[in-house]
N, C-alpha and C positions, 0 to 999 in steps of 0.2 A: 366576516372571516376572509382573510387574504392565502391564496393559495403558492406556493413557492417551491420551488424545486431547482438544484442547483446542478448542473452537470458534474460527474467527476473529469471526464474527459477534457475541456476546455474551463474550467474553471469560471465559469460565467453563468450568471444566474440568467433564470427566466421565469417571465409571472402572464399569466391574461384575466389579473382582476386587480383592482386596486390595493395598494400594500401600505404599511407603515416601517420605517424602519428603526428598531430599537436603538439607544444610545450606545450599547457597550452589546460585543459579543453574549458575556455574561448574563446579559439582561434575558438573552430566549429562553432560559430553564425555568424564571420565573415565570412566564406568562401563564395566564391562564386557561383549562384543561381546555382543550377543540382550539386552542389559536393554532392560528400559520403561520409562518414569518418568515420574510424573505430579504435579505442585504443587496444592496447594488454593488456592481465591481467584484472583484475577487474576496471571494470569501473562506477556503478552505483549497488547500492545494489538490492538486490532481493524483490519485494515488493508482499504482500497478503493483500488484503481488504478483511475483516469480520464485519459478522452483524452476533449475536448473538438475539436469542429470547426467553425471560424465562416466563413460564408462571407458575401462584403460585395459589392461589385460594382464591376469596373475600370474607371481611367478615368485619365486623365491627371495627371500632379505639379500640372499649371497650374490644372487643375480641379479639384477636391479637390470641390467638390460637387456635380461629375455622378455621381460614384463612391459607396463605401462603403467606406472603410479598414480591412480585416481585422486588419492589423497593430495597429494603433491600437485599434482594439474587446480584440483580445488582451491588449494595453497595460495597458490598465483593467481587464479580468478576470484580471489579477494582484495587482495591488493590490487590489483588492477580495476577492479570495477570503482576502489575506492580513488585513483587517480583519474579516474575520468573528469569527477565532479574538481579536485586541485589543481587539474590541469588541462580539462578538454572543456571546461565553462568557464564561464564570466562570471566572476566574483561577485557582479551585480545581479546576475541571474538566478535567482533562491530554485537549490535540484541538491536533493538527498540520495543518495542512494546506501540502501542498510542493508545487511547481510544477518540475520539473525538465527539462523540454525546451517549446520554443518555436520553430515554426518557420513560417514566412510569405513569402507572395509569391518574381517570378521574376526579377525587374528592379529597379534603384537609381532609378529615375524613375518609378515608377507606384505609385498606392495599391494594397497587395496582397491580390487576389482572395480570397484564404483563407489561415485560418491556424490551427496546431493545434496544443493545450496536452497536453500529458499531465505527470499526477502523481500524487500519493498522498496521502492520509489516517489518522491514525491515532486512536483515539480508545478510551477504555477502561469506556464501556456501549455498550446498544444505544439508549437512548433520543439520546446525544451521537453517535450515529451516524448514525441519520437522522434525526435534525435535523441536522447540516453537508451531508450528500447533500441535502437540501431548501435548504437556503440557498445552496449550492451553484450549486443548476440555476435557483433563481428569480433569484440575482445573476449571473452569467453572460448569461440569457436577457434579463434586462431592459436590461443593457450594447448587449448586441448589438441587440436593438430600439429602444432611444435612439436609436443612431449606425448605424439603418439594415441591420443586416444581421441575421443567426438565426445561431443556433449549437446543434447537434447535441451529445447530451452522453451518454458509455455510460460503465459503473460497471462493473465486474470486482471482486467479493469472495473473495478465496482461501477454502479448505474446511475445512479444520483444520490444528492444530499439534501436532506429536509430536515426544518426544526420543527418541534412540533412543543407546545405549551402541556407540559403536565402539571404544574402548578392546581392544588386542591387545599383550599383555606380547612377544609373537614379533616383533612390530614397535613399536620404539621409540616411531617417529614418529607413532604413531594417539596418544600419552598425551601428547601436547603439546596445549597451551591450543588454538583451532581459529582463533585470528587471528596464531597464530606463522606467519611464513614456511614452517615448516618442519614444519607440520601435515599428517596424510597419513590416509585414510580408508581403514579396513578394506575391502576391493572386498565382501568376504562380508557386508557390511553394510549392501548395498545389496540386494543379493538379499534379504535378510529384509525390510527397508523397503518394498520393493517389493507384497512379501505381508501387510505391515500395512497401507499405506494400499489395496490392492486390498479386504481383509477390511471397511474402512473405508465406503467405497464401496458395494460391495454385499451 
């Protein structure tokens, strides 16, 4: 059994027992229940989930400039966070940055109060990593200060990545590819999981 864990932070694996490594990505779902497996080199990019929160100050539709428009600030810190990657990296440099929820204000007639972005990042060093977390929070912050309001910004970096063999000849349905509809997880390979990433941990 080869034990393997992969950082999310730097993208670079690491093992202290002897390992194999399989031909194709693809190939880990098939292995069999209790295997380990671990790839050399990059293996899965670095990932950061962010929720942003900006908060601006209400005031009436008529008056737009007794107020601060949260939604509007929001507006801009999409588009902007998505020129960083068109225009503040290197085209050779693989860095995602998604924005996938957005939600603001309580009413169709008033600029709204607050409003809050969450998404994700992905990027595959650590130096392309904080730097997008830095350009991040300095374009964000400065949006929101232009146009009046501040914005709150917290980072969540997952801990590591491991493959784990659930493959079970007694049940069919564990040796199916794992985006088949009809993919099904060994249960007993959750209880091992369980004691990998606890050993992991502590």
């Amino acid at each position: 059994m080869a034990f393997c864990v992969e950082t999310a932070q730097t993208g670079c694996s690491a093992s202290t027992r002897p390992w194999t490594c399989p031909a194709e990505p693809s190939d880990y779902y098939f292995r069999a229940l209790s295997s380990e497996i671990i790839k050399p080199g990059l293996n899965n990019a670095a990932a950061d989930h962010f929720r942003i929160m900006i908060r601006g100050k209400s005031a009436h539709v008529s008056t737009p400039q007794l107020g601060a428009d949260a939604l509007y600030i929001a507006s801009h810190a999409v588009v902007a966070l998505q020129s960083l990657v068109t225009r503040l990296t290197s085209p050779v440099e693989p860095v995602i940055i998604g924005v996938g929820k957005l939600t603001a204000g309580t009413t169709y007639n008033a600029p709204a109060e607050t409003a809050g972005l969450e998404g994700t990042t992905r990027s595959v060093s650590q130096e392309s990593q904080e730097r997008i977390r830095d350009l991040g929070s300095r374009t964000v912050s400065s949006i929101s200060d232009l146009y009046g309001g501040t914005a709150e910004i917290q980072l969540h970096t997952p801990g590591a990545y491991a493959y784990w063999g659930t493959g079970n000849t007694a049940h069919p349905h564990t040796l199916l590819p794992n985006h088949n509809g009809s993919f099904d997880v060994d249960a007993e390979a959750l209880i091992l999981c369980a004691g990998l990433y606890a050993g992991y941990i502590f």
